[in-house]
Structures are given as C-alpha cells and as structure tokens.
GULUM-381478 format. One record per residue: residue in one letter; residue number from 1; z negated, x negated, y of N, C-alpha, C in turn. Coordinates in steps of 0.02 Angstrom, whole numbers. Layout:
REM residues N
code pos npz npx npy capz capx capy cpz cpx cpy
A NUM Z X Y Z X Y Z X Y
...
***
This chain:
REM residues 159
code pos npz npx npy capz capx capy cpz cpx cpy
X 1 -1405 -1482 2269 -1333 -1493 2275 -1299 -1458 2216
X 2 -1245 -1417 2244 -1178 -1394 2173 -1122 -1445 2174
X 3 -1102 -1448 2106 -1064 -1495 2093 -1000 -1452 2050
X 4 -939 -1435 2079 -899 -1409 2030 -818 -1447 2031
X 5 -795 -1435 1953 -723 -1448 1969 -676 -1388 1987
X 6 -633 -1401 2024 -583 -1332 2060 -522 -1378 2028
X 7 -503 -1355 1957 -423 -1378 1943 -377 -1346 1969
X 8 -386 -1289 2015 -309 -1284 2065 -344 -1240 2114
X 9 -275 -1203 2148 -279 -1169 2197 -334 -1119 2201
X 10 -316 -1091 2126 -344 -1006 2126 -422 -1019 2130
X 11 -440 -1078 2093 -502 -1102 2090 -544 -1118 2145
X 12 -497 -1154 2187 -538 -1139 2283 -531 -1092 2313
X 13 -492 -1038 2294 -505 -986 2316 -553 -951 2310
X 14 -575 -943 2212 -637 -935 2215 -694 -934 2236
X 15 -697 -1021 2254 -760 -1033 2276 -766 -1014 2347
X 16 -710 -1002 2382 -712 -993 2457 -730 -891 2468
X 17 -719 -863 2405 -725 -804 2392 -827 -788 2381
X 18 -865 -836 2328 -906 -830 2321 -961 -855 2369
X 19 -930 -916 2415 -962 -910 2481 -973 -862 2536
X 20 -903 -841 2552 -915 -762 2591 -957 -729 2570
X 21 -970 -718 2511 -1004 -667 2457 -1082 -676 2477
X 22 -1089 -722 2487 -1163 -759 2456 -1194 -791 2539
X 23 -1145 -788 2597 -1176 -831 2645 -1206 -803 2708
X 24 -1241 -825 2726 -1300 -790 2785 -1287 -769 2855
X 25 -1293 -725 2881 -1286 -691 2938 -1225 -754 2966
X 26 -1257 -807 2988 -1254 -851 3041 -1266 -913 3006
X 27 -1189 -977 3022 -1197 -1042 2994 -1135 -1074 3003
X 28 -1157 -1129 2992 -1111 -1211 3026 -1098 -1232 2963
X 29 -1040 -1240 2951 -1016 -1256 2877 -967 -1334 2900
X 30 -990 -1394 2883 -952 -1449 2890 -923 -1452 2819
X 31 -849 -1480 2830 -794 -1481 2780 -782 -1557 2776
X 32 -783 -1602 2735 -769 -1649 2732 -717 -1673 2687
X 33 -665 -1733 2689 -622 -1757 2631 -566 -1781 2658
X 34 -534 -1821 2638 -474 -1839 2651 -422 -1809 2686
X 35 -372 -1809 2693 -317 -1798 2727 -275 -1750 2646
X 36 -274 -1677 2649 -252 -1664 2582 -301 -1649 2528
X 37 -358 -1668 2551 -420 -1647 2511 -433 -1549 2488
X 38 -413 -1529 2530 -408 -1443 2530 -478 -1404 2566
X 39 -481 -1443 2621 -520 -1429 2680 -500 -1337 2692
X 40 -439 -1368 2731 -411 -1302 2752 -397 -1249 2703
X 41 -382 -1262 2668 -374 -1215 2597 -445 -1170 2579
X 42 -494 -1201 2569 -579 -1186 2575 -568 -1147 2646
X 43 -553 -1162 2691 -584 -1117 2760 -536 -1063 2763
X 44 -487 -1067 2729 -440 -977 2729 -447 -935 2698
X 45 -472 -995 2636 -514 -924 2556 -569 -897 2578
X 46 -611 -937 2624 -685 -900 2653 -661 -850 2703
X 47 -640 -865 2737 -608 -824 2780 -589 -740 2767
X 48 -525 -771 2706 -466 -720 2682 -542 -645 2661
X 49 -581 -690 2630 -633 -659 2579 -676 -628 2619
X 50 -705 -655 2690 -738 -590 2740 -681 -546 2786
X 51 -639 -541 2744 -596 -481 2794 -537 -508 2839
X 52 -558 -577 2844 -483 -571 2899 -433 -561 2880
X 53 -376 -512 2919 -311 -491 2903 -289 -550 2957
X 54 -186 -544 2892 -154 -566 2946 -145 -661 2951
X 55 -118 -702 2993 -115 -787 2968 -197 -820 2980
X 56 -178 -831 2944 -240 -890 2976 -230 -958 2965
X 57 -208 -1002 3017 -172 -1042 3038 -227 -1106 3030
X 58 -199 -1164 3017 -264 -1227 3030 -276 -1263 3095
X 59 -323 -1260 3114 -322 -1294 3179 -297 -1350 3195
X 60 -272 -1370 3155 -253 -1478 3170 -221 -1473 3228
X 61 -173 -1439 3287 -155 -1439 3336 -199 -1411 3383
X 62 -200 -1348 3405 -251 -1306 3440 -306 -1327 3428
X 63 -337 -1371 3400 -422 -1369 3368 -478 -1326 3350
X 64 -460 -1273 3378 -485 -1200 3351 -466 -1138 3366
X 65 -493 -1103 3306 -452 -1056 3303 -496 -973 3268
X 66 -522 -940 3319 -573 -898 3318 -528 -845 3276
X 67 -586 -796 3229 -555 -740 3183 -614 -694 3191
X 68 -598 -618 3205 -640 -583 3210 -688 -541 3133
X 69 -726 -568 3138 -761 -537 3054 -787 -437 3084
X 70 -807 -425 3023 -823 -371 3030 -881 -349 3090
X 71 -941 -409 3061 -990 -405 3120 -992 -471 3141
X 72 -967 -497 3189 -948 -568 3216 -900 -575 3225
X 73 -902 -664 3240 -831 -706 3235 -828 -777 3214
X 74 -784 -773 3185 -771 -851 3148 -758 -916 3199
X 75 -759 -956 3182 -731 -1015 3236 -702 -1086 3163
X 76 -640 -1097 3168 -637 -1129 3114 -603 -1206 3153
X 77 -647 -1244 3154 -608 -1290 3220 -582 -1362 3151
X 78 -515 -1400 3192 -509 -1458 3139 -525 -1512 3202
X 79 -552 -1564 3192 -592 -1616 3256 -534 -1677 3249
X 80 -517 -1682 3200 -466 -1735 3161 -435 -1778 3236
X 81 -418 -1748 3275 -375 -1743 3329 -390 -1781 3399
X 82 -458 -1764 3399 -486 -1791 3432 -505 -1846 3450
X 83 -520 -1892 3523 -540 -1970 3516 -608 -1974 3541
X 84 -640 -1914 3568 -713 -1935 3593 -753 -1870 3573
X 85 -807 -1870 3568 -827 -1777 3547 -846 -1754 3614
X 86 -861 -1786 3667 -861 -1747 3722 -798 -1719 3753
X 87 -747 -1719 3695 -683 -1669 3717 -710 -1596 3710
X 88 -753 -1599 3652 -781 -1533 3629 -781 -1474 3703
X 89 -809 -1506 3734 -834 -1480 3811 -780 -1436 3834
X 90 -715 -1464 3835 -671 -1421 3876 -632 -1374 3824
X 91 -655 -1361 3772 -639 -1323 3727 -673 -1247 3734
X 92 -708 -1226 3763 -774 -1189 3786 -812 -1166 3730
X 93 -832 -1193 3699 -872 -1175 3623 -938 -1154 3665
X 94 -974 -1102 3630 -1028 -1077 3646 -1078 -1060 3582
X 95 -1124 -1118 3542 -1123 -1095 3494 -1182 -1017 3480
X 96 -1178 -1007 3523 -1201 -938 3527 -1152 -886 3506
X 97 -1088 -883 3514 -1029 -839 3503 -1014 -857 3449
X 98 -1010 -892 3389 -985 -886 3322 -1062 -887 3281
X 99 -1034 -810 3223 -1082 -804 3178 -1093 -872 3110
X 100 -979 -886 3110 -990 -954 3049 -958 -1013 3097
X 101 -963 -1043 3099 -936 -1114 3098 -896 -1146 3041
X 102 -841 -1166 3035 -794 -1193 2988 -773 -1259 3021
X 103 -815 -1332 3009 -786 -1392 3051 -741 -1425 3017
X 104 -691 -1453 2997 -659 -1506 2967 -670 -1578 3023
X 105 -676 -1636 2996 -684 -1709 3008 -732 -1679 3054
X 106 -790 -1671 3050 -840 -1642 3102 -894 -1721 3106
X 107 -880 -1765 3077 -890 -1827 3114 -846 -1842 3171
X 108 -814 -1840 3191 -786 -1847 3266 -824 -1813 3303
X 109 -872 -1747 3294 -889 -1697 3348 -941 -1716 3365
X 110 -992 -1750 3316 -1056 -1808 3344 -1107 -1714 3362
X 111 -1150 -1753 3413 -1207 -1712 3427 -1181 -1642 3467
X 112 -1111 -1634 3472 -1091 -1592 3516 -1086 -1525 3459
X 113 -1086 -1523 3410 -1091 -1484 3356 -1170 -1440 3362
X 114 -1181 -1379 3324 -1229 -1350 3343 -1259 -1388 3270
X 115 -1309 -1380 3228 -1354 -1389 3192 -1315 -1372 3119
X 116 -1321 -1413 3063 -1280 -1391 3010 -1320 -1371 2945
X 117 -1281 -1310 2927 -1331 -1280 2864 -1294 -1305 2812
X 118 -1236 -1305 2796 -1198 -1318 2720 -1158 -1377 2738
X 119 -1160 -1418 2701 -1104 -1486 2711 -1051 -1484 2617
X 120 -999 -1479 2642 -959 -1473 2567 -914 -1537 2573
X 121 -917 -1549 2510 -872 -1630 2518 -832 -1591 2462
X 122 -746 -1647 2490 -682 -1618 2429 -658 -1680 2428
X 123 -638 -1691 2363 -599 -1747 2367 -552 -1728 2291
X 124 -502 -1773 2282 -464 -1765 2222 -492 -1814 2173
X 125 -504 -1757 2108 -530 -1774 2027 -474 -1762 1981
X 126 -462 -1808 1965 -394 -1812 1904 -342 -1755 1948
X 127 -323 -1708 1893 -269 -1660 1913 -290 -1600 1959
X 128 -376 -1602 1974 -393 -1548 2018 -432 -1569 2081
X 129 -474 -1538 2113 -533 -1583 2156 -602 -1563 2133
X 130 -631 -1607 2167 -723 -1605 2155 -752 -1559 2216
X 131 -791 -1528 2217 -813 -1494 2263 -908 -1513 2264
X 132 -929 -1543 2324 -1006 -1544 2317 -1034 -1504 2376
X 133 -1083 -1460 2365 -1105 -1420 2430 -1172 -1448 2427
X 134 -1205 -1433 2475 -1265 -1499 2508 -1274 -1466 2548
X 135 -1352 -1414 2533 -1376 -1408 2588 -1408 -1451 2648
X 136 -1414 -1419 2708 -1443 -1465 2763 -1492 -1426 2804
X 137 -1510 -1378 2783 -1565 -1327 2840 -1595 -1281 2796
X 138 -1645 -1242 2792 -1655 -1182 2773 -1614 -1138 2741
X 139 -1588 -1126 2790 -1524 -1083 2809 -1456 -1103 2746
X 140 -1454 -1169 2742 -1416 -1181 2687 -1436 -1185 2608
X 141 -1522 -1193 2601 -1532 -1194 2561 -1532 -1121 2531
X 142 -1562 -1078 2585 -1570 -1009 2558 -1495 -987 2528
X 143 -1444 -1005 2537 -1380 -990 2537 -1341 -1019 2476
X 144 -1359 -1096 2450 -1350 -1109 2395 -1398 -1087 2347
X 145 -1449 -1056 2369 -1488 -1032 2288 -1459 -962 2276
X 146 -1425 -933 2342 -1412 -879 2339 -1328 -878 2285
X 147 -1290 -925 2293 -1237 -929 2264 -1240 -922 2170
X 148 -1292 -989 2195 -1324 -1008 2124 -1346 -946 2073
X 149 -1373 -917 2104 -1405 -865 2058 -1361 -805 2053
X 150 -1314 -814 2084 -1247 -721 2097 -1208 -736 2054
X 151 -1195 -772 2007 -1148 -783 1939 -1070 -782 1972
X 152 -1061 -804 2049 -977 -799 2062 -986 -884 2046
X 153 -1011 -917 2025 -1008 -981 1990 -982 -1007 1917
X 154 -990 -933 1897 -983 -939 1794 -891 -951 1794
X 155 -903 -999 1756 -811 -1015 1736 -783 -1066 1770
X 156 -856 -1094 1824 -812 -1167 1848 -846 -1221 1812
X 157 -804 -1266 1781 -827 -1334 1735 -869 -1366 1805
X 158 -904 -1414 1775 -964 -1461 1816 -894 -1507 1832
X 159 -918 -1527 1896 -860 -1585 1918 -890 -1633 1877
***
C-alpha cells in the first residue's frame, strides 16, 4: 500500500499524472471517499495525463462517460446514482471494450464490475487529503511497484 498527503489541487493532479505514467495496458481502478473527497478530480488528472483533449465531464448524471486514449478507451463511470447494480446491465458495459476502468462508489456495482487491480481511498486530512492505493491483483501490484520505483512520487509528504 502507498500512503500520501495531496495538500491541494496541483498535488492530485500529480498523482493522477504519475498514474497514467506508470499504469498497465489494461485495469479497473475503484475510487473511493466521500462526497467531495476528490474522486473526480483523480479521474480527470489520469485522464487529462493519457491524452484526452477537450471536457471531461463527471459521470454523477449519465453514469458513464467513455474517452478515447491513444490505444484504447477509458470508461470513467460514477455508480453513486444508482439503487441496484443490476442497473449496470442496461448501461451496455462490455468489459472487454475499456482498456481503464475509473469506478467512483463502485460498491453499489457489486459483482457486476469486472475484476479490480488498484483500489485508491481519498478522504480529507487537515487542510489537504490522504490518498491510499491498495493493490488488489497482479496487475495492480505490478503497477504500484511500478509507480514506486519511477520517482513521480518524490515531493509528496507521507499522509
């Protein structure tokens, strides 16, 4: 597990910068935290940082909201919204068609979710937030050692 403090904006940007940087072909990234936690904020810096031009909007209405990457496509869904996860269904998710996955409240989505490599928890620490990433597969571990060791980490205090 990484443990960092992000005292503002520019600082989740960062980290949403050194994930692009650092993350694997293909992966299910669950976002967790409060209401205001900076979920969405994390999924536009990852985003902004593999190339997408142009808005990139939060799903809390639409529930998702696909972005074309260079080689792929994003799927950045918010579940928040939802009352059963077998809504998932008429949404037409195929998790064959997205290279990342970006879930917010992805406890609502239950087993209808494909398999998860990175789980990041946010919550608010004094004047900034805490950020914990937690791998959950291979796939995520290979990905946090990969972060770990690429120095886009140097300059964030330990949460």
């Amino acid at each position: 597990m990484i443990e960092l403090f992000l005292p503002d904006a520019a600082a989740t940007d960062q980290l949403g910068a050194a994930l692009a940087a650092t993350r694997p072909t293909s992966a299910v990234v669950h976002l967790h935290g409060d209401l205001g936690a900076g979920k969405s904020t994390l999924a536009r810096a990852l985003l902004r940082a593999l190339g997408v031009q142009g808005a990139i909007r939060s799903p809390t209405y639409t529930l998702v909201e696909r972005y074309p990457l260079p080689a792929g496509e994003a799927w950045h869904l918010d579940l928040y919204r939802i009352g059963d996860a077998g809504e998932l269904d008429f949404l037409g998710l195929d998790e064959a068609e997205a290279d990342l996955w970006l879930v917010e409240w992805p406890e609502r989505g239950g087993a209808a979710l494909p398999p998860l490599d990175l789980r990041v928890a946010l919550d608010m620490h004094g004047a900034g937030r805490r950020a914990r990433l937690q791998a959950c597969s291979p796939a995520g571990q290979a990905w946090l050692s990969r972060l770990g060791q690429s120095g886009h980490l140097q300059g964030f205090p330990a949460a």
